[in-house]
Kinemage of the C-alpha trace (Angstrom):
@kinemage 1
@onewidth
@group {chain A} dominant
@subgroup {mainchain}
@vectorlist {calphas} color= white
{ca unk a 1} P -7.347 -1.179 -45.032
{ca unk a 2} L -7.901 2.023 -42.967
{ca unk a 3} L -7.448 2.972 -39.431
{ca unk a 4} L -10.229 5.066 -37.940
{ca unk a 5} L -8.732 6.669 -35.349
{ca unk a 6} L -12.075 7.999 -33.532
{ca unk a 7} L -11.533 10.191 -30.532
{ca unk a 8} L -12.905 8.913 -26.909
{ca unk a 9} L -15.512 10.888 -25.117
{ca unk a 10} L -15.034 11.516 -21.236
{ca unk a 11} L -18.200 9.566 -21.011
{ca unk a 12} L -17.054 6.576 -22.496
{ca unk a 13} L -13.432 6.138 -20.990
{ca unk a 14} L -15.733 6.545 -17.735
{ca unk a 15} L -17.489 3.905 -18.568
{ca unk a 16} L -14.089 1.664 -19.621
{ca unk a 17} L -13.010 2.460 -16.281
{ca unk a 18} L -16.376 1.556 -14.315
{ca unk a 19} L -15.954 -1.275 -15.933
{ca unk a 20} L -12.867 -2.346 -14.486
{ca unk a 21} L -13.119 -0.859 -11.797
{ca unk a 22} L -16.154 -4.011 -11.735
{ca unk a 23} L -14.168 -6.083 -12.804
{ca unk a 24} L -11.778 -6.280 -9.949
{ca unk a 25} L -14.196 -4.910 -6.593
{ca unk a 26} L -14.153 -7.313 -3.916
{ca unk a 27} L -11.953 -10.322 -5.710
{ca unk a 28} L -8.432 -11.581 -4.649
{ca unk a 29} L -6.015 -10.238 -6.683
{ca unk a 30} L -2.379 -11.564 -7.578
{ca unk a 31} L -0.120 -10.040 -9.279
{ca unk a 32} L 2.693 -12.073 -10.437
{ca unk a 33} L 5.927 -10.372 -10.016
{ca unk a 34} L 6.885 -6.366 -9.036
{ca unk a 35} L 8.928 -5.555 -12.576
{ca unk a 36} L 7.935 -3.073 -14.875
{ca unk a 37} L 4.338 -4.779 -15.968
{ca unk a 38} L 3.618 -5.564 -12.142
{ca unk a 39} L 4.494 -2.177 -11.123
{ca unk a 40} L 1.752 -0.352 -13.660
{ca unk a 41} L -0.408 -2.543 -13.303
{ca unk a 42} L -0.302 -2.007 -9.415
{ca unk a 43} L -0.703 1.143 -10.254
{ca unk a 44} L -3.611 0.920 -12.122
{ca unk a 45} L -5.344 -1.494 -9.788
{ca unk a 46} L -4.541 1.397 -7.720
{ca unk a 47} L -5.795 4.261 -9.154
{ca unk a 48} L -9.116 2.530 -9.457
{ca unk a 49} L -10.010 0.834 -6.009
{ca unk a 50} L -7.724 2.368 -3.408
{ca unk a 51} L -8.207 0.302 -0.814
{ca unk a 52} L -8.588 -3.216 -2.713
{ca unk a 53} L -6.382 -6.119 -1.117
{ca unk a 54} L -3.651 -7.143 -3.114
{ca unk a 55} L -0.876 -9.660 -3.837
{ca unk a 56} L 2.172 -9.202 -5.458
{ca unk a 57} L 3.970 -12.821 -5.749
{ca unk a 58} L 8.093 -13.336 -6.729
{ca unk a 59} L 9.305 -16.084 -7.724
{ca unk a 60} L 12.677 -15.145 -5.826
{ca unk a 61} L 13.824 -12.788 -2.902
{ca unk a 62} L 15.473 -10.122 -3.754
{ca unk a 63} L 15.243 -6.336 -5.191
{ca unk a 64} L 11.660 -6.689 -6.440
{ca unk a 65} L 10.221 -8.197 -3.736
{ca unk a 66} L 12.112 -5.540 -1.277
{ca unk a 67} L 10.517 -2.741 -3.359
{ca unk a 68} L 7.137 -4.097 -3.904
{ca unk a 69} L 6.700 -4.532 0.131
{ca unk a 70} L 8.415 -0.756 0.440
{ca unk a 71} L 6.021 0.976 -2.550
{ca unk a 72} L 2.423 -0.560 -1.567
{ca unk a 73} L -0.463 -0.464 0.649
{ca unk a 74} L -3.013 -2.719 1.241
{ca unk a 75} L -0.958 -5.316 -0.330
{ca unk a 76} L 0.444 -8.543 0.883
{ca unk a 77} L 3.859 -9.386 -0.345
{ca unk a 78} L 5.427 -13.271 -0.724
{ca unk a 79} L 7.465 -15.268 -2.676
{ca unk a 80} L 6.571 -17.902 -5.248
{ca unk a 81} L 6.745 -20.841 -2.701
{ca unk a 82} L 6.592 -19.549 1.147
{ca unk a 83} L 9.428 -16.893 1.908
């Protein structure tokens, strides 16, 4: 079995990105804790819509959900359960 490692053109990683960037326009997003995964992916939500609305959700107070309502914009913070 071989691996064809075929380079990316600008115009189709534009594309990927239009695509998500479709993906996500104008829905209610969540993500589900602010750890390492919640924290890219933040980012990359991001880096694509600036000013989408956001959620980040913990399911406990404490250094995540501090840092998650410090680092964001646009975002709404809470925990798992009311706060």
């Amino acid at each position: 079995m071989s691996f064809n490692s075929k380079e990316i053109s600008k115009e189709e990683k534009r594309m990927s990105l239009q695509a998500w960037r479709d993906e996500f326009a104008n829905k209610n997003v969540v993500i589900w804790g602010y750890g390492r995964e919640g924290q890219a992916t933040y980012r990359f939500i991001r880096r694509l819509l600036p000013e989408q609305n956001l959620t980040i959700v913990e399911s406990k107070a404490g250094p995540s959900l501090e840092k998650a309502k410090a680092d964001t914009i646009h975002t709404s913070c809470a925990m798992r359960g009311g706060c």
